[in-house]
C-alpha positions as CSV (number, residue, x, y, z in Angstrom):
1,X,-16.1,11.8,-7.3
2,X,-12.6,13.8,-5.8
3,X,-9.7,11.6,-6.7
4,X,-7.4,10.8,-3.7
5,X,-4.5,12.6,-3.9
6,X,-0.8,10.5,-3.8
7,X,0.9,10.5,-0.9
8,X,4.1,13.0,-1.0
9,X,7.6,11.9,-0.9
10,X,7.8,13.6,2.5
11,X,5.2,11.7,3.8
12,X,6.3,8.0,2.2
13,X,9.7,9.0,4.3
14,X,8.1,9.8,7.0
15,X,6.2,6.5,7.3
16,X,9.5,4.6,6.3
17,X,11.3,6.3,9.1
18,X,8.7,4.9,11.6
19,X,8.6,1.5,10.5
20,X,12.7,1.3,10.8
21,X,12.2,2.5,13.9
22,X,9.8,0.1,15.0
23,X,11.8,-2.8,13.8
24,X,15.0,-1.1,15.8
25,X,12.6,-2.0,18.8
26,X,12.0,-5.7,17.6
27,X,8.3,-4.4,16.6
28,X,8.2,-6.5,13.7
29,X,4.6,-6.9,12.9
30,X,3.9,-3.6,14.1
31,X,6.4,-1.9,11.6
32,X,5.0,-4.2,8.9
33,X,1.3,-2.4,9.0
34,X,3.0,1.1,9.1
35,X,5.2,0.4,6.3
36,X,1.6,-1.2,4.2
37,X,0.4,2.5,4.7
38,X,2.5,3.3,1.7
39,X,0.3,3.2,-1.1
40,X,1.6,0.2,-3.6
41,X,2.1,1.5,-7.1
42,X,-0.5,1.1,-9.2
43,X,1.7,-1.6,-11.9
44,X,3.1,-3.4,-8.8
45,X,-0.5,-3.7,-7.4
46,X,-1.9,-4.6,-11.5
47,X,0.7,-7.3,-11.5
48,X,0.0,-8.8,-8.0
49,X,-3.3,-9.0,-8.6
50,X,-2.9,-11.1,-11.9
51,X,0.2,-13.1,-11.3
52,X,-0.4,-13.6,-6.8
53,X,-4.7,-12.9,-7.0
54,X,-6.6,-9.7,-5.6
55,X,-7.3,-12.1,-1.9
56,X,-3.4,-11.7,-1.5
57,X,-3.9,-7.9,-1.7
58,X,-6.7,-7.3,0.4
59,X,-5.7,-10.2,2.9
60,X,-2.7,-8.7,3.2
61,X,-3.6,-5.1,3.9
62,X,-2.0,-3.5,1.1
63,X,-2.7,0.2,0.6
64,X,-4.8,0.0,-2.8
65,X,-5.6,4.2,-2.8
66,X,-3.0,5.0,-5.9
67,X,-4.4,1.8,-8.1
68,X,-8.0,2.6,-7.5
69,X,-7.0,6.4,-8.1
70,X,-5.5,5.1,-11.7
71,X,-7.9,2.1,-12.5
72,X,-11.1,2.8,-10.8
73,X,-13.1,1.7,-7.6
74,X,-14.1,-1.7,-8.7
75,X,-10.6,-2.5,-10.2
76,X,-9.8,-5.5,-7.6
77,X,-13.0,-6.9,-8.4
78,X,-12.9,-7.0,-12.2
């Protein structure tokens, strides 16, 4: 199976650039889900899931493609 490749700094700026935008515009919630299309780094999303619990993650919508790339598919499930 191809691993998903990380998101470039170009396009984590790009993303970032929208959701300030969006917030200019008092588009709160709808900045909030384009900023969570910014893959969270794989130790930030290890430690939320043991110290916060993997529901917060997926409740949340947190982009999980960099963890799973590092700790495998079935990572949030372990």
């Amino acid at each position: 199976m191809p691993q998903a490749q990380a998101m470039s700094l170009e396009e984590r700026a790009a993303i970032c650039l929208k959701a300030i935008e969006l917030k200019k515009q008092g588009k709160l919630e709808e900045s909030e889900k384009v900023r969570k299309q910014i893959p969270l780094q794989p130790y930030l999303a290890k430690f939320a899931k043991e110290y916060i619990g993997a529901d917060f993650l997926i409740k949340y919508g947190w982009n999980l493609t960099e963890a799973e790339a590092e700790f495998g598919s079935d990572w949030l499930t372990k």
